[in-house]
Structure formats: C-alpha cells, structure tokens
N, C-alpha and C positions, 0 to 999 in steps of 0.2 A: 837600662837594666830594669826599670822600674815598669815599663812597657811589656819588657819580656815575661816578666813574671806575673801581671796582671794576665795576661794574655794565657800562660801555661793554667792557673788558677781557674779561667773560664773555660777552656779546652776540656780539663781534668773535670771542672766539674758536668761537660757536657758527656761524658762519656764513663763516669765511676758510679752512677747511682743507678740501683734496682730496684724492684717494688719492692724486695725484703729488705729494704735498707731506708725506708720510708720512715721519716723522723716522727717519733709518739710525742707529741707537745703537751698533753693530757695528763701524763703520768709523771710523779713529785712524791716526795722532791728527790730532783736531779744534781745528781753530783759530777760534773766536771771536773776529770783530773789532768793534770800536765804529763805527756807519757813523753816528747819531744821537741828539742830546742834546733833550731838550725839558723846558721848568720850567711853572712852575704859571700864567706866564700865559699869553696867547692870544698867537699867531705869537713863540712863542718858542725855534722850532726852531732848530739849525744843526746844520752835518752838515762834513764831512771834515777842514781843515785849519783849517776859524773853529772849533770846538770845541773848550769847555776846557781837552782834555786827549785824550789819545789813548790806546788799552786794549785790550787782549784777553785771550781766556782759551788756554788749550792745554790739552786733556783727553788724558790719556794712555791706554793700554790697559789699565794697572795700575789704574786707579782712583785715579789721582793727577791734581793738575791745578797749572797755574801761572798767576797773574792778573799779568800786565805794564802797568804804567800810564804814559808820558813825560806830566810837567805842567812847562813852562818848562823845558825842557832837562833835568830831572829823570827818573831812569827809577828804579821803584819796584816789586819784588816781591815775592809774599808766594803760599805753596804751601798744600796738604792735600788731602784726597781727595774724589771726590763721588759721587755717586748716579742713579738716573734714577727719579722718582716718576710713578706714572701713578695721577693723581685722577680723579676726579670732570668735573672741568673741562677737564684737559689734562694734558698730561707735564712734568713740572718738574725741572730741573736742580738736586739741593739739594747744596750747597758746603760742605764744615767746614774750615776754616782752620785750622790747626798751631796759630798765638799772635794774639794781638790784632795787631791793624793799622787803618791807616787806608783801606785798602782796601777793605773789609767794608762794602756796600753792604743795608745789613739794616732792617727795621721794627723788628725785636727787640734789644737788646742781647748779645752774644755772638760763636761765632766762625763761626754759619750764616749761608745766603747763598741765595739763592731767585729762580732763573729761571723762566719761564714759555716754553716751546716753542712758539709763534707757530705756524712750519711746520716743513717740513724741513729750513730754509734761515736760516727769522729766529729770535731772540731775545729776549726782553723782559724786564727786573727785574722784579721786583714791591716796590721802594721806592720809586715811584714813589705806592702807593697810602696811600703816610702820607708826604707833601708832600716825599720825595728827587725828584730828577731822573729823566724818563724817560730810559732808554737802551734802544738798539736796537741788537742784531749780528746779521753773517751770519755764516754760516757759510761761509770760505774757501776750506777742505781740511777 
C-alpha cells in the first residue's frame, strides 16, 4: 500500500505542475491552511468544518515558522525553523521543530517534518506515505 501511494504521489506530481503554478518562495509570510484530511480507506475524505481538527502553518521571512492546530476547542502550538528542498521529485518544505510535540506529523521519529509542494498553491505531507493521514493545504497569503 505504502508503495502504491509513493508511486501515485510521484506520477501526480510528474504530471500536475505548470509554469503558472510555480511555487513563490520569496513572498511572507505564508500562510498554510488545512483545506483536506483523507485516511487509508476509500472515500475517506473530508474537508472544512467535518475535519478532525483544523491547522496551519505561518512561514515567516526569518526562516522561522509556526504550526497552529484547534482539535475540540483546543488550540495547540509548537515553532522552529524551515527550509525549502528542491529534489529530485519536487520542492519540499522541511520543518525542525524547537522540542518534541504532538504536532510533528513525521514517518521518522524526531523533531523534522516533510512537505511536498504540489503547486504553487497546494500542499501535501508526506505521512501519509507510512499509514498518517493525508493532508492538503493551500496556500492563503
């Protein structure tokens, strides 16, 4: 499963992006919102306010960023700096987090954190591809 989905994520992203969809990495700060939750089975999406929990990220100009989460009237944050990787595959947002938290949406144990730049616009984990939840942001501002 975990193959297939790797595999769909590289396909998709070989084939979704156009030069008007070319990510501004310049422009802050960026706001990351959760618009999409999906889990491991079929039609298990949901999206705005049916969603477990509500999130975004805020990347600052400094190289610092903030992840906000509201789950049941709870609001939850947790800071550190990030990066912008341009692989192989695509551009990824990698995250290091200050201290352990429950925030830390990771395959790996520790305080990194690994997005995937869709476009210029959307978002995608990659903990999705060891059985977390997919999520999807846009980009707001």
């Amino acid at each position: 499963m975990k193959n297939l989905l790797i595999i769909s994520l590289l396909l998709g992203s070989m084939f979704s992006c156009t030069k008007n969809q070319k990510f501004d990495s310049k422009q802050y700060p960026q706001k990351w919102q959760l618009i999409k939750m999906t889990g491991q089975l079929p039609n298990s999406e949901t999206t705005g306010t049916n969603m477990e929990w509500q999130e975004y990220y805020l990347l600052n100009s400094n190289g610092t960023f903030t992840k906000s989460r509201e789950q049941q009237g709870i609001l939850t944050k947790a800071s550190g700096t990030y990066t912008f990787k341009n692989l192989s595959d695509g551009t990824y947002l990698e995250l290091t987090y200050e201290s352990d938290n429950a925030l830390i949406g990771s395959c790996i144990s520790g305080l990194k954190e690994s997005l995937w730049l869709k476009s210029g616009n959307r978002m995608m984990d990659t903990w999705s591809s060891c059985d977390g939840p997919g999520l999807e942001y846009e980009r707001v501002r």
